[in-house]
DSSP file (Angstrom, degrees, kcal/mol; ACC not computed):
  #  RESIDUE AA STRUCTURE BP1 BP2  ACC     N-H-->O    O-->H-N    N-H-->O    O-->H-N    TCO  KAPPA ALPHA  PHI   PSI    X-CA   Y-CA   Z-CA
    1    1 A X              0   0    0      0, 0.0     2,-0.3     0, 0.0     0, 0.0   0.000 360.0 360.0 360.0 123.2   86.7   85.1   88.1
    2    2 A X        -     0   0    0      4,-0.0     2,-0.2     3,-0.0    66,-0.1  -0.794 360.0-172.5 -91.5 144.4   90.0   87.2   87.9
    3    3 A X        -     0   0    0     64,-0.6     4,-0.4    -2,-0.3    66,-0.1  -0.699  21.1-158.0-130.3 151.8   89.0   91.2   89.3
    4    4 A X  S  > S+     0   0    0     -2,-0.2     4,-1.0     2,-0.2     5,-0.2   0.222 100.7  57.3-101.2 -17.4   91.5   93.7   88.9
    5    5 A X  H  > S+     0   0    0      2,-0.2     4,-1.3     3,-0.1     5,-0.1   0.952 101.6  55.0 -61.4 -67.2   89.6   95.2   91.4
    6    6 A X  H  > S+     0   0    0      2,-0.2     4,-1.8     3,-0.2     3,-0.3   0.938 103.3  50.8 -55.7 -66.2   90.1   92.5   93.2
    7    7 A X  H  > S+     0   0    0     60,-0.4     4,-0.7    -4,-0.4    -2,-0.2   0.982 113.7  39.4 -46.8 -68.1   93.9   92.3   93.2
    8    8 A X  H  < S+     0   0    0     -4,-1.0    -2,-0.2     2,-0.2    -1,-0.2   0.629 112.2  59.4 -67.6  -1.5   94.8   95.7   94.3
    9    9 A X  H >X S+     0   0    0     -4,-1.3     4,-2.6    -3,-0.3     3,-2.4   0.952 110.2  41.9 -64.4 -78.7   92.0   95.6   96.6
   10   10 A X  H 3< S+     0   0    0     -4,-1.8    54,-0.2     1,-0.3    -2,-0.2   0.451 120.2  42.8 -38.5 -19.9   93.8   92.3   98.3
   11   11 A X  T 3< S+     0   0    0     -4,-0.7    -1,-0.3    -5,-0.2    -3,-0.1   0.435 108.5  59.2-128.3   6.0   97.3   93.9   98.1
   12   12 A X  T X> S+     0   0    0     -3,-2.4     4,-2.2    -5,-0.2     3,-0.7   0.773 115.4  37.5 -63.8 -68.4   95.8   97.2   99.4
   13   13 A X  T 3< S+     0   0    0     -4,-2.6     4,-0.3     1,-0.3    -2,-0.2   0.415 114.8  52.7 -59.7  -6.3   94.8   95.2  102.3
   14   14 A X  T 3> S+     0   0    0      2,-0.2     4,-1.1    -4,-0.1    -1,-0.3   0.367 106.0  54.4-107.8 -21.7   97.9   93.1  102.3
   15   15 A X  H <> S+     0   0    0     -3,-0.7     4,-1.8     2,-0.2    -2,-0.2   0.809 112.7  43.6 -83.7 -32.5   99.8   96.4  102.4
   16   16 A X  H  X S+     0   0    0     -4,-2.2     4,-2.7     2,-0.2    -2,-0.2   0.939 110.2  56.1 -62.8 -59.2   97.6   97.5  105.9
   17   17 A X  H  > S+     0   0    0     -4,-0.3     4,-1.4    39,-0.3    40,-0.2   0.766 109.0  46.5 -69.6 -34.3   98.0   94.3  107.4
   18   18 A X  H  X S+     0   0    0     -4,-1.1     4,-1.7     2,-0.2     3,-0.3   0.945 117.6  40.6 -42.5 -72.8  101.7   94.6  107.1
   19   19 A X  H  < S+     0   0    0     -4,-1.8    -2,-0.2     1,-0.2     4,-0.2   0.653 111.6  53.8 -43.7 -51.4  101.9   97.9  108.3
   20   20 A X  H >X S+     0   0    0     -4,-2.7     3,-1.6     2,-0.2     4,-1.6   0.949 110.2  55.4 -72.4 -62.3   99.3   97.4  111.2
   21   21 A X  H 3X S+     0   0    0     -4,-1.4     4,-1.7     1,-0.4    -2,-0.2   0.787 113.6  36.1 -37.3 -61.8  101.7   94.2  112.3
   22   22 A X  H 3< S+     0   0    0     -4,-1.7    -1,-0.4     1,-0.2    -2,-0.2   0.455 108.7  63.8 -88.9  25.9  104.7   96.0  112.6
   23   23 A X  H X4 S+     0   0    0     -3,-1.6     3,-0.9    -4,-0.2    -2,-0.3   0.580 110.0  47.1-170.2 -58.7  102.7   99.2  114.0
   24   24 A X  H 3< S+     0   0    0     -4,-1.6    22,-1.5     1,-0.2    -2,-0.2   0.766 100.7  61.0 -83.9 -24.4  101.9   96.6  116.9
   25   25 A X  T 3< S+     0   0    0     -4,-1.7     2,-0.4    20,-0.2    -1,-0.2   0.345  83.5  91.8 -72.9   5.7  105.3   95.1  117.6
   26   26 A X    <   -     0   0    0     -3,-0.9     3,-0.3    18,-0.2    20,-0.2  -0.958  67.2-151.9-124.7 144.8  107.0   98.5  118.7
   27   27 A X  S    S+     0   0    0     -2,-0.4    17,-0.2     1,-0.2     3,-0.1  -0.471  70.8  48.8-107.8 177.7  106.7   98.9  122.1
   28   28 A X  S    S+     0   0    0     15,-2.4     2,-0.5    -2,-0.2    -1,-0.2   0.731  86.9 113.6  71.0   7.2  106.5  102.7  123.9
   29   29 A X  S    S-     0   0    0     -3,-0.3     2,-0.7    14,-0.2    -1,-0.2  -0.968  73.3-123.6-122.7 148.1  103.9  103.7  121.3
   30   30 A X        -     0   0    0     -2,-0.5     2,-0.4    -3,-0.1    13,-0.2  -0.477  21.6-157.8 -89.1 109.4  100.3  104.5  122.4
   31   31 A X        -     0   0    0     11,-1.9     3,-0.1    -2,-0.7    13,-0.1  -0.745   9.5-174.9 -91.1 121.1   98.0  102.2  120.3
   32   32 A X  S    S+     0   0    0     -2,-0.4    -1,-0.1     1,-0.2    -2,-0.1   0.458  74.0  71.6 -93.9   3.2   94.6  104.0  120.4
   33   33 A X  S    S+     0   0    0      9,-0.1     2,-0.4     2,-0.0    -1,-0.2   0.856  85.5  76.7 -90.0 -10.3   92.7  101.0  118.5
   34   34 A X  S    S-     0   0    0     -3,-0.1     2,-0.4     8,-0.1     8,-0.0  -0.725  74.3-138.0 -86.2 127.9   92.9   98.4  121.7
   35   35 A X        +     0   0    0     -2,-0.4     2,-0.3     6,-0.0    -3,-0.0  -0.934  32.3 176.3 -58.9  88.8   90.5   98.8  124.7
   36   36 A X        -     0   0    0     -2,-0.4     3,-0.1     1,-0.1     6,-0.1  -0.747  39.9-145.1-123.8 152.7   92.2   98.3  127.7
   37   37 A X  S    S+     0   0    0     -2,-0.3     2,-0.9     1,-0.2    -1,-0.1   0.966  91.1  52.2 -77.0 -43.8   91.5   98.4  131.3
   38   38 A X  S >  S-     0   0    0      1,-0.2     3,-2.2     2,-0.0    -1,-0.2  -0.823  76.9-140.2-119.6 137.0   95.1   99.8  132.5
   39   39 A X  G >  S+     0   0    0     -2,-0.9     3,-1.2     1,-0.2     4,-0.3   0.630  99.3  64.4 -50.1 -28.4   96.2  102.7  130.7
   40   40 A X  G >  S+     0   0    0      1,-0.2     3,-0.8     2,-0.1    -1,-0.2   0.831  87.9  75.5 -78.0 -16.9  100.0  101.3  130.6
   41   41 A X  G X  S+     0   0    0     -3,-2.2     3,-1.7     1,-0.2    -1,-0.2   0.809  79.5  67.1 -12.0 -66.7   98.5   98.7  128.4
   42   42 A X  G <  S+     0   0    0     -3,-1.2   -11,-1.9     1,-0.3    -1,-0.2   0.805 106.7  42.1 -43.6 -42.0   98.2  101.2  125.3
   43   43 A X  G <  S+     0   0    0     -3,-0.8   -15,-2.4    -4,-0.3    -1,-0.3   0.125  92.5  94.9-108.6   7.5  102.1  101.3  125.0
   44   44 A X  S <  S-     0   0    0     -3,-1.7     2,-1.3   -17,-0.2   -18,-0.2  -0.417  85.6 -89.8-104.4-175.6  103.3   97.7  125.5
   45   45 A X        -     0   0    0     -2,-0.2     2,-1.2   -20,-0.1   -20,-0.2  -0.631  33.7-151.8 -82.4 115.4  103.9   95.4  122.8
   46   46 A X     >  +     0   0    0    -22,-1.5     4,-0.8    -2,-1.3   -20,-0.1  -0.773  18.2 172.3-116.7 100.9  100.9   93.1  121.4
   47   47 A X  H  > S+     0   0    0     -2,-1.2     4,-2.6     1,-0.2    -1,-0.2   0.821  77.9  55.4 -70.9 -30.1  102.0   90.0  119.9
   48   48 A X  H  > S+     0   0    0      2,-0.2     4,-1.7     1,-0.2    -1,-0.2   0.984 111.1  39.2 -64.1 -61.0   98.7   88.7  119.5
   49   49 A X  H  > S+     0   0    0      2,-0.2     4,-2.2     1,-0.2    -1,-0.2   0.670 117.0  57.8 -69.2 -21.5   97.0   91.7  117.3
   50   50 A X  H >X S+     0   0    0     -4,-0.8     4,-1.6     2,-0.2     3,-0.8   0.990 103.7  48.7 -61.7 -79.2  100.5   91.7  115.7
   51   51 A X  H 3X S+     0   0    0     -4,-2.6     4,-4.6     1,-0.2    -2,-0.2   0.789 115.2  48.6  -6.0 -69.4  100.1   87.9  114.7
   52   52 A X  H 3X S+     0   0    0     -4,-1.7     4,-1.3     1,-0.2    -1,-0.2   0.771 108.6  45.6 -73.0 -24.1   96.6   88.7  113.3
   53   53 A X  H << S+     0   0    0     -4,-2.2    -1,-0.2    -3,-0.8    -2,-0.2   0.865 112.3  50.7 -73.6 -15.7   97.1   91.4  111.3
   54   54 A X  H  X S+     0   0    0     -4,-1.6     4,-2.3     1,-0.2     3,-0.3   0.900 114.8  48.2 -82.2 -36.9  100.5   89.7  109.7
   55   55 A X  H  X S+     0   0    0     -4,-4.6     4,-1.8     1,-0.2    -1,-0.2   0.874 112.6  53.0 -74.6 -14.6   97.9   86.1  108.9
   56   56 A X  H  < S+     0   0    0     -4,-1.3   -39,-0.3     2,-0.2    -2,-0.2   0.334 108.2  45.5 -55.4 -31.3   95.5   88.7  107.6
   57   57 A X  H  > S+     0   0    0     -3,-0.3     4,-0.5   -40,-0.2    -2,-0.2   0.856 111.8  53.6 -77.5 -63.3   98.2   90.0  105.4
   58   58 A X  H  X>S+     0   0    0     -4,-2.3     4,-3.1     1,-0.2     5,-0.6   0.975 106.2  51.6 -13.9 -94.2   99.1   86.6  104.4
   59   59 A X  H  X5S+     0   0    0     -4,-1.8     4,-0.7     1,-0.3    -1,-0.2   0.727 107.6  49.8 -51.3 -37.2   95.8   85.7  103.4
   60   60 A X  H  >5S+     0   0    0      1,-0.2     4,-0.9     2,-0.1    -1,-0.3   0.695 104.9  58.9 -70.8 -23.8   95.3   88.4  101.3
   61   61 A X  H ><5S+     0   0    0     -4,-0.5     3,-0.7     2,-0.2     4,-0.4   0.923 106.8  44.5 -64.5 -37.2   98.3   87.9   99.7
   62   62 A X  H 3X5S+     0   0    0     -4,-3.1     4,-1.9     1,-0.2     5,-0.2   0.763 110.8  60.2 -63.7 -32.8   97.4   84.5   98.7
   63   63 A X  H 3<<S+     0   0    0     -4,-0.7     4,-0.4    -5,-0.6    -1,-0.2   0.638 107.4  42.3 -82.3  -6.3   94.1   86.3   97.8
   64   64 A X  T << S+     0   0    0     -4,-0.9    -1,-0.3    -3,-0.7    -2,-0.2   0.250 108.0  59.0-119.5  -3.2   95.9   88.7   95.2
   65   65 A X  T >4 S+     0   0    0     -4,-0.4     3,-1.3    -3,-0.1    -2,-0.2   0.904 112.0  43.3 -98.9 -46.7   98.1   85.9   93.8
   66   66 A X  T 3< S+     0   0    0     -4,-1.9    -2,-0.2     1,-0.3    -3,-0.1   0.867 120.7  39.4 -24.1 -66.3   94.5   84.0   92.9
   67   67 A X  T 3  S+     0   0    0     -4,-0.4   -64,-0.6    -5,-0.2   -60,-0.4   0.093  80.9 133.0 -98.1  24.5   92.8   86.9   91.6
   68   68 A X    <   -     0   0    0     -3,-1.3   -64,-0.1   -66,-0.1    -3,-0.1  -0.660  64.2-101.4 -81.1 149.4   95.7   88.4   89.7
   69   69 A X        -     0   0    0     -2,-0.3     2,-0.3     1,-0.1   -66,-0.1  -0.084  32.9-124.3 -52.2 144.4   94.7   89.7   85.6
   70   70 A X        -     0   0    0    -68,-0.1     2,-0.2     1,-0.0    -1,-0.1  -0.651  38.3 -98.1 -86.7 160.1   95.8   87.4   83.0
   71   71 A X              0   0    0     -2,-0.3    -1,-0.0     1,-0.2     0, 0.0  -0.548 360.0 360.0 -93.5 157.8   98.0   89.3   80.5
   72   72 A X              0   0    0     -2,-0.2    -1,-0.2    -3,-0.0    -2,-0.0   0.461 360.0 360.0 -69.7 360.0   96.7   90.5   77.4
């Protein structure tokens, strides 16, 4: 079932995951969404959460190419 809903939903969320990705790769800004024990934590660089938001990106991308409208 193709959603149009469903496609700019998926490339909403592909747009986040992007964003979120590089958001985590810059170091010397204080990320308030990680829980960390030591405070200099907040400000280092997190490849890992980086990683997931960019396969999370990915994957939605994949998910908006699937679900895109067929043309009239």
């Amino acid at each position: 079932m193709r959603s149009p809903a469903l496609f700019y939903g998926a490339i909403v969320i592909a747009i986040i995951g992007i964003a979120l990705g590089v958001y985590y790769l810059m170091g010397g800004i204080w990320h308030p969404i990680l829980p960390a024990a030591h405070p200099k934590a907040v400000y280092s660089v997190h490849r890992f959460y980086a990683a997931a938001a960019f396969v999370v990106a990915v994957i939605c991308i994949i998910g908006a190419v699937v679900a895109r409208p067929r043309k009239a």
